[in-house]
LUMLOBA-454874 format. One record per residue (C-alpha): residue in one letter; x, y, z. Coordinates in steps of 0.2 Angstrom, whole numbers, padded with zeros to 4 digits, always signed. Example, Ala and Ser with C-alpha at 12.3 -4.5 7.8 and 13.67 -1.06 7.14 Angstrom:
BEGIN
A+0062-0022+0039
S+0068-0005+0036
This chain:
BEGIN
X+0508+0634+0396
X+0516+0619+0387
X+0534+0627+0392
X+0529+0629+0410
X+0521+0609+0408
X+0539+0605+0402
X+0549+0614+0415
X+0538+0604+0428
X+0541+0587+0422
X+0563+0592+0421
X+0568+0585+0436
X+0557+0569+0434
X+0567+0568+0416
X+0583+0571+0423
X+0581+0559+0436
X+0579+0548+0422
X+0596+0551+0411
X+0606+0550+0429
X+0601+0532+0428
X+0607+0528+0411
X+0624+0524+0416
X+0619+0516+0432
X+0605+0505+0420
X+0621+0502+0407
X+0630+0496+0418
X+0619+0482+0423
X+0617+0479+0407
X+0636+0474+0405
X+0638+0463+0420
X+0621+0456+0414
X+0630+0454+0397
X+0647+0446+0405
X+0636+0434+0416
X+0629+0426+0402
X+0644+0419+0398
X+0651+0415+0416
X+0637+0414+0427
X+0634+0397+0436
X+0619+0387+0431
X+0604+0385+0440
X+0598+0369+0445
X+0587+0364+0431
X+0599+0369+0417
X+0613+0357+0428
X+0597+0345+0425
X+0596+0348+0406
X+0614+0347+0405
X+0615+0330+0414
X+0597+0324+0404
X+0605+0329+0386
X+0621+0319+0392
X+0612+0302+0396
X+0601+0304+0379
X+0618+0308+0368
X+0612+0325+0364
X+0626+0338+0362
X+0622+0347+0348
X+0605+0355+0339
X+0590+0366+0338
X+0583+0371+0354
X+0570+0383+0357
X+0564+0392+0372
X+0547+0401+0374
X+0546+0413+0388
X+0565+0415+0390
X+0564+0428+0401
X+0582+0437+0403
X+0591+0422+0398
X+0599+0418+0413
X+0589+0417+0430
X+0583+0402+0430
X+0584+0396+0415
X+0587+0378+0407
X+0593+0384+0391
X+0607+0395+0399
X+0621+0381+0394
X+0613+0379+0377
X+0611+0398+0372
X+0629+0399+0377
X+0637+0387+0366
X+0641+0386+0346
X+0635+0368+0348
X+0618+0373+0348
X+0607+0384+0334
X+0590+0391+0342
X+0575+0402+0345
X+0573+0413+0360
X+0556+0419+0360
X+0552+0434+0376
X+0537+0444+0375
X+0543+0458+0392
X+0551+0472+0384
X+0562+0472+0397
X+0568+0455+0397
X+0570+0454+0379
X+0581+0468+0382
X+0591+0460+0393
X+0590+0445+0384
X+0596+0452+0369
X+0612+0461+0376
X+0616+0444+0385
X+0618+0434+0369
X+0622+0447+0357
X+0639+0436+0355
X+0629+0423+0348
X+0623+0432+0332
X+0619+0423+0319
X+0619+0406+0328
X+0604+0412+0340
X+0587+0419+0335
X+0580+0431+0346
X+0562+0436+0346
X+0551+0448+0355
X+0532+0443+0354
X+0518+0435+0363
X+0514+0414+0358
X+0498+0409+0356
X+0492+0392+0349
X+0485+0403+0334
X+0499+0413+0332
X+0516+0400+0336
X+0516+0387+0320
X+0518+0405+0307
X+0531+0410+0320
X+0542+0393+0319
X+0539+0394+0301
X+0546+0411+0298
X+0562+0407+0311
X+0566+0391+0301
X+0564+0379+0317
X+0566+0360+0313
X+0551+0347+0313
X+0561+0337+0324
X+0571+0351+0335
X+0582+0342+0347
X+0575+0355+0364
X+0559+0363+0369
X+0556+0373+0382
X+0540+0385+0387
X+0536+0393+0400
X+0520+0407+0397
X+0511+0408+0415
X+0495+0404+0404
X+0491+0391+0393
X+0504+0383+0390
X+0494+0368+0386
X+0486+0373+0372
X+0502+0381+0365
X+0510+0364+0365
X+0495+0355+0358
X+0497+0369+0344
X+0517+0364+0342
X+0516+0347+0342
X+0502+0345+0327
X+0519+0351+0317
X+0535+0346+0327
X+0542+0334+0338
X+0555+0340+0349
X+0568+0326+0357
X+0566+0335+0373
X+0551+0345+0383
X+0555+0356+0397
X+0541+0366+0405
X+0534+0375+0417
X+0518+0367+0426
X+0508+0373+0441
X+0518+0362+0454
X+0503+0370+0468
X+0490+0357+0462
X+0493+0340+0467
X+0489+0323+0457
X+0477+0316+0452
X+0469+0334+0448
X+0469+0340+0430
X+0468+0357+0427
X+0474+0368+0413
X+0469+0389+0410
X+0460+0391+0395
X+0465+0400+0381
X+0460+0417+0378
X+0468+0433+0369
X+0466+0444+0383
X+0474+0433+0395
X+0489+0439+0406
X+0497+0429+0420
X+0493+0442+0436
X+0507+0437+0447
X+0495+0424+0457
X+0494+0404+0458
X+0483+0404+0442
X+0493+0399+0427
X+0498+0383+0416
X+0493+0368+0420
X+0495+0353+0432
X+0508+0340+0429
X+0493+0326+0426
X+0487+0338+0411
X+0504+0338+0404
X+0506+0320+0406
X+0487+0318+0396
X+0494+0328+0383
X+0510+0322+0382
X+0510+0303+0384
X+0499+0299+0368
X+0510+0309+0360
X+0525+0297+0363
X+0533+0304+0375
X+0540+0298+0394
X+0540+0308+0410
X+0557+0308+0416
X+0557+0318+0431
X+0549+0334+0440
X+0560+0347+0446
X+0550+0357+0456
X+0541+0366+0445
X+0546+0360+0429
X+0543+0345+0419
X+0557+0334+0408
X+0548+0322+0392
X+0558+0315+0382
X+0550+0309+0364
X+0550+0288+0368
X+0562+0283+0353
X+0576+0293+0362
X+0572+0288+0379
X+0570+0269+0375
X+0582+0261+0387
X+0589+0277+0394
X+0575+0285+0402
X+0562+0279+0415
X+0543+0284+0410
X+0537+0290+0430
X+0520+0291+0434
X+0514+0310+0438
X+0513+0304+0458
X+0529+0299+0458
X+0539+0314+0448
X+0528+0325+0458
X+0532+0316+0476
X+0549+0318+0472
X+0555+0331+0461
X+0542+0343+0472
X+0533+0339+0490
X+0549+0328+0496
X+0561+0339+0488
X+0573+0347+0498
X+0573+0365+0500
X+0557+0367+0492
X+0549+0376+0509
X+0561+0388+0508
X+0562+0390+0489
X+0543+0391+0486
X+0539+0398+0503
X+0528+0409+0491
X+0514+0393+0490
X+0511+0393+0508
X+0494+0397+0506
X+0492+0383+0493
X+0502+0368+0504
X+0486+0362+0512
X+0480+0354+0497
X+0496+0341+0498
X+0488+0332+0513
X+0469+0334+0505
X+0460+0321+0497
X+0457+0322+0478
X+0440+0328+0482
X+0442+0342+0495
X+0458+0349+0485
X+0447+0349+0469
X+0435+0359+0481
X+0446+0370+0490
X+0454+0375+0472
X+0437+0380+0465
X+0436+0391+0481
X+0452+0402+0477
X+0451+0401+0459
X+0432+0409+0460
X+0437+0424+0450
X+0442+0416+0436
X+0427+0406+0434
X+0424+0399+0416
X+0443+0401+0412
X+0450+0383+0418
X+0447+0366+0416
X+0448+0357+0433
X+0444+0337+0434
X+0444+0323+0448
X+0457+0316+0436
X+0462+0316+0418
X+0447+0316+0406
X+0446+0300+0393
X+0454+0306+0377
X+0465+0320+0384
X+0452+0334+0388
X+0457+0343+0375
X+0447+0348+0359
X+0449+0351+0341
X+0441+0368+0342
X+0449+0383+0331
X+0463+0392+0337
X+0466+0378+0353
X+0454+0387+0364
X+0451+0369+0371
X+0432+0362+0377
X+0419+0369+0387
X+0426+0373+0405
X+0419+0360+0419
X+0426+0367+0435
């Protein structure tokens, strides 16, 4: 019986070592395009942010690195010796394209498969050596990425932020996900948070907004920016670095469904939002306009305070 069961699943299995080559493959052009592929936008952004700031050498870290190249800020930085760092990917995939991209950066690039939370990412920045005062930051989780910061910043202050926020809800609204151990970003418009709550979060921390590009945020820590870098309000970067943007129709064609809250008032987006986030009652913060004090709470493991959405 278990011979026969075996025999059936052999096509299925060979199907599978006729890919390898094809699979290795693209892992070499993957591999060669790490070191010659053209940056994307917002790594020419970094690039240009680093230059005005006179950073061109340091410690950067990036938290959901993905593959290391599409789409990535730290693309230029992973590349050159210039720059020591931390790539942190959870997708086993990922991480192993990652890992083959930048294997020619051994030992000047640390690369990590795991999953960050705010419990779990102070032990993991201890045991990879990262800097109190690294010079780059970057996170992008598709969850809650908020409280993962909060968590990183009791410790460290990076000279540069860079990170994902959910560029589908509009100032003023502040909104974050929760933080909770089971939680995994289902491919939909509910992850991270608004660039009001990072600004809440960031701001009192000493840090300036310089820009919004489309959806990601640049802070830069206020002793570095001072003279160099404009603070903008959340309204502002968002206008410009999203609604006005050019391109952006085309490039986030997938928020559609989510563009009718640009032309709404605060009140009936805060509504509306409620509405298509019904399933995941009791998992987000969402607010009129950033809370007094940050709306964010000293409770264990950064879980944040009681949801009021």
């Amino acid at each position: 019986m278990g011979a026969r069961n075996w025999i059936s699943r052999l096509p299925a299995r060979l199907l599978e070592i006729a890919a390898l080559p094809r699979w290795i493959r693209q892992l070499g052009v993957h591999a060669r395009e790490a070191r010659s592929a053209p940056l994307p936008p917002m790594a020419v952004h970094l690039v240009a942010l680093l230059g005005r700031l006179d950073l061109h050498a340091g410690f950067v870290v990036d938290i959901g690195a993905g593959d290391g190249i599409a789409v990535s800020p730290t693309l230029p930085l992973f590349r050159s010796p210039a720059w020591r760092g931390l790539g942190i990917e959870p997708d086993p995939d990922k991480f192993c394209r990652l890992s083959v991209a930048f294997a020619f950066r051994d030992p000047g690039l640390s690369l990590v498969r795991a999953k960050v939370t705010p419990a779990t990412v102070l032990d993991l920045f201890r045991a990879c050596r990262v800097p109190e005062r690294l010079e780059v930051l970057k996170l992008d989780i598709d969850s809650y990425d908020l409280f993962v910061l909060e968590a990183i910043l009791a410790a460290h202050r990076p000279g540069v932020i860079v990170m994902e926020v959910n560029e589908k809800i509009p100032p003023p609204l502040y909104f974050t996900v929760l933080f909770a151990e089971d939680h995994a970003w289902s491919g939909d418009h509910f992850y991270g948070c608004s660039i009001v709550a990072a600004s809440t979060l960031l701001r009192p921390a000493g840090y300036v907004l310089e820009s919004m590009q489309f959806d990601n945020a640049y802070f830069v820590r206020a002793d570095l920016a001072n003279g160099r870098v404009a603070d903008l309000p959340p309204a502002d970067a968002f206008r410009e670095g999203y609604v006005r943007r050019p391109g952006r129709r085309r490039l986030f064609a997938h928020n559609a469904d989510m563009d009718d809250l640009l032309e709404m008032s605060p009140e009936h987006a805060l509504e509306a939002i409620r509405d298509r986030f019904r399933a995941y009652h009791g998992r987000f913060i969402l607010e009129r306009e950033a809370p007094a004090g940050g709306g964010m709470s000293e409770t264990p493991g950064g879980r944040g305070r009681v949801d009021h959405e």
